[in-house]
N, C-alpha and C positions, 0 to 999 in steps of 0.2 A: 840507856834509854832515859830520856830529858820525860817530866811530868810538871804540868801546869795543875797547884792546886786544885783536890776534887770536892775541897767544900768552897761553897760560891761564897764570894764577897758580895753583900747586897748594897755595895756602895760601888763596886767597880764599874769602871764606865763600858758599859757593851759595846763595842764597835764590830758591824758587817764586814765580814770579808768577804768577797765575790773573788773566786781563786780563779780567774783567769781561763784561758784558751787551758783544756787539758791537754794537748799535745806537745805542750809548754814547761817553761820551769814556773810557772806562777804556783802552783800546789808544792814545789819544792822550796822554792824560797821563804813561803810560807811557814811550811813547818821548819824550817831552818831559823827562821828570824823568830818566832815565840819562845824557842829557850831563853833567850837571853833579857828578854821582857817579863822573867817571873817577877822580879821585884815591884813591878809597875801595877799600877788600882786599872788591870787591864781585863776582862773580860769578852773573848775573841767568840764569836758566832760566826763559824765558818760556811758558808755558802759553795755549794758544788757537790761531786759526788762520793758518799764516802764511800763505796769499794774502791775508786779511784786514787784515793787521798790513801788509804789504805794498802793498796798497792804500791803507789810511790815512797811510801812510809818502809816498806818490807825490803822493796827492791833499791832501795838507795841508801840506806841507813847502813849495807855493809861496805858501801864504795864510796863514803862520803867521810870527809875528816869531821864535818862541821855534823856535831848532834840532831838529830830530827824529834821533835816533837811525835807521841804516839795519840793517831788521831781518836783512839776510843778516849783520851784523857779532856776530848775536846766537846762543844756543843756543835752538831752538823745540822744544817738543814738539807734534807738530803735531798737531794733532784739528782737520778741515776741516770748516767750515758745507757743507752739504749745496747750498744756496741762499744767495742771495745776501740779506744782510741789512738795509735803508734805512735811511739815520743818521736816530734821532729819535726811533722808536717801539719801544719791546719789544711783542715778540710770543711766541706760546709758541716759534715758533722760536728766536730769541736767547733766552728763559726756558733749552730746554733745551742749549743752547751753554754757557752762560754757570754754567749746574748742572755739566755734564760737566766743565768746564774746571778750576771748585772741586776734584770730587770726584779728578782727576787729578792736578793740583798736589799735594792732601791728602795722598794717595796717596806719593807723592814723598819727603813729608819724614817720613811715617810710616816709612818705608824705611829712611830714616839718607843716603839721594841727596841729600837739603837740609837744608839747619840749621835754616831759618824760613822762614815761607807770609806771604805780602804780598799781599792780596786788591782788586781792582778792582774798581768801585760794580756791583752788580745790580739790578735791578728785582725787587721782590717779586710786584708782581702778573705778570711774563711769566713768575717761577718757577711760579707759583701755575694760571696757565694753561696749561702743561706738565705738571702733574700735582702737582707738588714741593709739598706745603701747609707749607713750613718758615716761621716770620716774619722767617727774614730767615740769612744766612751762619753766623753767631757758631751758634744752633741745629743748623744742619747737620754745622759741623764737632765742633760735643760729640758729637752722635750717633756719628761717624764714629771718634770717638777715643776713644768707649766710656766717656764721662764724663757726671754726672747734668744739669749747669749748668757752660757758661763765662759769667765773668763779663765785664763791658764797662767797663772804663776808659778813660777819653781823656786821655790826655798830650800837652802844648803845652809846647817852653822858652821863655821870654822872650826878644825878638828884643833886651831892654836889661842880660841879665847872666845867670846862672845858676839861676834858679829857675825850678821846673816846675811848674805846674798841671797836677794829677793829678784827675779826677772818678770816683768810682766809679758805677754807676746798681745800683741794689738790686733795680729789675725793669725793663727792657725794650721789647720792641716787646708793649707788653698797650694796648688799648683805656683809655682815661682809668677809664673807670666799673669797671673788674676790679682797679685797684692795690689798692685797701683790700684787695679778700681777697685780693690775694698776698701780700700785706706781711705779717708775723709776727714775732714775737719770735726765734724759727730763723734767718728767711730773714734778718734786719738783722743779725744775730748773725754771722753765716755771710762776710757782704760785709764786715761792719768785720774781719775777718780779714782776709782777699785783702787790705782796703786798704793794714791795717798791716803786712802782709807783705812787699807792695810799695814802699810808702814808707819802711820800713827797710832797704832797697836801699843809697837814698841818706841816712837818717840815721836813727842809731839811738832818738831820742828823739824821735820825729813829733810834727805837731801834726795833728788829724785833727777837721775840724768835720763834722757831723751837719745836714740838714736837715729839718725839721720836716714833718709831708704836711699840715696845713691854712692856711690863711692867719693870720699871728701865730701857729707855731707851735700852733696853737688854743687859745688868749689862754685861760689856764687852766680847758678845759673848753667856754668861750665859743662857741667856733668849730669843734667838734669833739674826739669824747671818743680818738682815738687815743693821743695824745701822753700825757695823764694817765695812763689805765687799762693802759697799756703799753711805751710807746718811752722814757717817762722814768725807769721803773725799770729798764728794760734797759738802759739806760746809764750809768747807778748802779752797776749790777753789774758790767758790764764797765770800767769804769773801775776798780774795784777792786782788776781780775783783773789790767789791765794798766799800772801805776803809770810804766811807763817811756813812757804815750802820755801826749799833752796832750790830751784829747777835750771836748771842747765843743758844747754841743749839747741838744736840737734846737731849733736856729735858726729864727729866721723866713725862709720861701724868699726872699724879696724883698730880704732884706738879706746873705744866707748869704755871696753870693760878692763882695761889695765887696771884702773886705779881698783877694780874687785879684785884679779890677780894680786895685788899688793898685799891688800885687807884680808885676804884671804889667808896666805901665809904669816900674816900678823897677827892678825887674831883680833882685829880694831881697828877702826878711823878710816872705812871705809864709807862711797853713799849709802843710805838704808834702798834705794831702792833703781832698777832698770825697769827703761820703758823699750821693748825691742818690737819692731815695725814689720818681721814676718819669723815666721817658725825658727828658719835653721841659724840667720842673725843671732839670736839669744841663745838659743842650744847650743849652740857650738862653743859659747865659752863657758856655759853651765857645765855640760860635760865633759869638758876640761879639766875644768876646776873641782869638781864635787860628781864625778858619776858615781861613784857610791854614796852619795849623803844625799844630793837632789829629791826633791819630793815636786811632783806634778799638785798641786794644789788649785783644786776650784773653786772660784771665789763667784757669788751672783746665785746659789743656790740656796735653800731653803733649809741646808745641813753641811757640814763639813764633808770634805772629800779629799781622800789625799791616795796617791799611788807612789810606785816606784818610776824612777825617770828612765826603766831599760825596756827593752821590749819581750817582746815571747823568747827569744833564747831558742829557735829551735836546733842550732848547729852544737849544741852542745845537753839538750834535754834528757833524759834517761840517764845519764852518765855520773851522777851524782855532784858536778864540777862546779852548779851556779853557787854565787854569793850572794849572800840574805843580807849588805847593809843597807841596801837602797829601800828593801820591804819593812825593815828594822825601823830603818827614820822614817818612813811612811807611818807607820804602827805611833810611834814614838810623835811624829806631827800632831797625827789622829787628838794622841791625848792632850799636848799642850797648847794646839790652839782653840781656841777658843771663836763664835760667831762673835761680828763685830758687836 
């Protein structure tokens, strides 16, 4: 049995956990990834319910290789399932568990009680059957924080040296066939900010590539008139505006994120930063590349916020089988970044 110091550090940073859909592995990954974070100035306020946590604590600690944290060694803010939840399936029940828990956590660090909110996989459709029509966490917490749009970056470091893979996504959880009319001149305008914001963090003279929305960039005109009649003058311009970026772009999707592939198993001399033009564009070489190390990072809120990039796990939940490093570097984000 794994124990997180039981005398508080009054200097450890408190970060909200909101543990996720309970019919989930988010309560197990959870306690799975805080072992290995004893050494860290980390102080976890876990959000959800503790018989719950407690149960997953008992019934998976003897089927699990990977040590579980014991939640009495923990702080809970306890919001109790009503009923009892079956590992595997959301329902509007865990939908609205797993809603409360967010809004509670949020709640928390809205306050100034937490420095940063670390959120655990939900299910959209049990939110969605609960009443909750949000597409997904990052939506609910703009709302909640009185902000128009948070943006979705994923950050991965190299498990071979110090470079990070940064993706930004320009829109979202939108159905494939609504990207074109989200996309705008505004809205690309708007995210190559956040990007370059963000990755002058860590270096003031980025390199920030652009992907294209049709295939071959749409081979001039060829393949789709976005890129012509709009995205390539907007990047004309802003490049002009901003001389201290490298901007490059827009890319053909299929070749965009090689040069990360490279940097990745390098460990260096990659761009600092991707701008990708709808959800599964950018995800798909993120979780490629780093599906255990990716961290979902919200950028445009009023606090830091960071998840794991996997979802509820429900084909494998109760079973003791999920992996804690994706909530690990989530945890691990939480502490070292910093608001700009």
């Amino acid at each position: 049995m794994n124990r997180l110091s039981t005398t508080p550090d009054i200097n450890a940073r408190r970060i909200a956990i909101s543990v996720g859909d309970p019919a989930g592995i988010g309560a197990e990954v959870t306690l799975k990834a805080l072992p290995r974070l004893h050494h860290l100035n980390l102080h976890p306020v876990l959000v959800g319910c503790r018989r719950h946590l407690k149960e997953c604590f008992l019934r998976l600690s003897p089927l699990s290789t990977e040590p579980l944290i014991d939640p009495e060694t923990l702080e809970i803010i306890d919001l109790p399932l009503q009923e009892t939840v079956p590992a595997g399936e959301g329902t509007a029940i865990s939908g609205q568990a797993s809603f409360r828990w967010l809004t509670v956590a949020t709640e928390r660090v809205l306050s100034g009680d937490c420095q940063a909110l670390v959120t655990a996989p939900i299910a959209k459709h049990a939110w969605h059957a609960a009443g909750h029509r949000y597409p997904g966490q990052t939506e609910r917490l703009a709302e909640m924080c009185g902000v128009a749009e948070a943006s979705m970056l994923f950050t991965a470091r190299s498990p071979h040296g110090p470079w990070r893979l940064n993706t930004l996504l320009a829109t979202t959880h939108l159905p494939l066939a609504q990207v074109p009319g989200a996309l705008n001149p505004g809205r690309v305008t708007a995210k190559l900010e956040v990007l370059r914001q963000f990755c002058q963090r860590f270096n003031p003279t980025p390199q920030l590539l652009v992907a294209g929305l049709n295939p071959h960039a749409g081979e001039a005109g060829a393949l789709g008139d976005e890129e012509v009649s709009w995205l390539i003058p907007l990047l004309e311009r802003w490049r002009s505006q901003h001389p201290e970026v490298d901007l490059i772009g827009p890319l053909p999707p299929d070749t965009c994120w090689l040069s990360a592939a490279e940097a990745w198993h390098r460990g260096s001399g990659g761009p600092d930063g991707y701008l990708a033009l709808y959800h599964d564009q950018g995800l798909i070489p993120v979780k490629l590349l780093a599906f255990d190390a990716a961290v979902n990072t919200s950028l445009g809120l009023p606090f830091l916020r960071t998840s794991p990039d996997h979802g509820t796990g429900f084909s494998i939940a109760g079973q003791g089988l999920a992996r804690p490093e994706s909530m690990q570097a989530a945890l691990e984000t939480a502490l070292e970044l910093r608001p700009a």
